[in-house]
N, C-alpha and C positions, 0 to 999 in steps of 0.2 A: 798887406795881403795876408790873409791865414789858407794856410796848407793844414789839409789834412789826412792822415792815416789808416786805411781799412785793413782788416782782414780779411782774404774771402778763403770759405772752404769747402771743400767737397762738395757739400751737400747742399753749396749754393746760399748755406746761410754767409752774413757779413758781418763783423761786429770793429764799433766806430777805435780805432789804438792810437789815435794823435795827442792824446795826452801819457801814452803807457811808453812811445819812441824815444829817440834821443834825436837829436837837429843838428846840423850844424853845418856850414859854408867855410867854402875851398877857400874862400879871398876875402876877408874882414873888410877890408878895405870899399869894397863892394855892396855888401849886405851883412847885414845881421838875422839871426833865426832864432826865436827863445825858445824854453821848453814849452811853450804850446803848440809851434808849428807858425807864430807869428813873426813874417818878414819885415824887415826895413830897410828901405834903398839909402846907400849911403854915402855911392860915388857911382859912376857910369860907366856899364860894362858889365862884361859875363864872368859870372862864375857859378858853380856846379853843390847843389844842396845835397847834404846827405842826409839819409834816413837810414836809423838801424833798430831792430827792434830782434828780440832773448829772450829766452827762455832759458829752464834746464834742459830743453829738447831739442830746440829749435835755433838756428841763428837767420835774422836776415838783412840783407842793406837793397838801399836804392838809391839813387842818384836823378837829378835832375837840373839840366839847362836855367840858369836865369840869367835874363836880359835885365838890366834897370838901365832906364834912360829918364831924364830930366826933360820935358816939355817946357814951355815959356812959363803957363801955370800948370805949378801942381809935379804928383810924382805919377811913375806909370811904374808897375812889376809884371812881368808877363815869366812865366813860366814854359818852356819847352820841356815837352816827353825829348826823352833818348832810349 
């Protein structure tokens, strides 16, 4: 699954920052997340994606829910807001 990173500002403009972020997950064990924002389920179960993105002005993070579950075929990643 790819995740990705926006800005929005003021002025309603948006500009795309999923390759400017840094990635990474709570539980290795679970998933992997590389510096593009590319997931990979790697065992089943939750854990929590980080996003942080810097400036000299600015700091920010996010977090988010992920579920990976194994189906008979195939993999599923679903992402939850918090």
């Amino acid at each position: 699954m790819q995740s990705t990173a926006q800005g929005a500002f003021s002025d309603a403009s948006r500009i795309d920052l999923t390759n400017q972020v840094s990635w990474d997950t709570i539980d290795d064990s679970i998933a992997s997340i590389n510096g593009s924002g590319r997931t990979k389920g790697l065992g089943e179960g939750v854990t929590t994606v980080i996003t942080s993105y810097s400036t000299d002005s600015i700091s920010y993070d996010a977090s988010e829910l992920l579920t990976v579950t194994f189906p008979v075929l195939g993999q599923q990643l679903s992402l939850i807001h918090i």
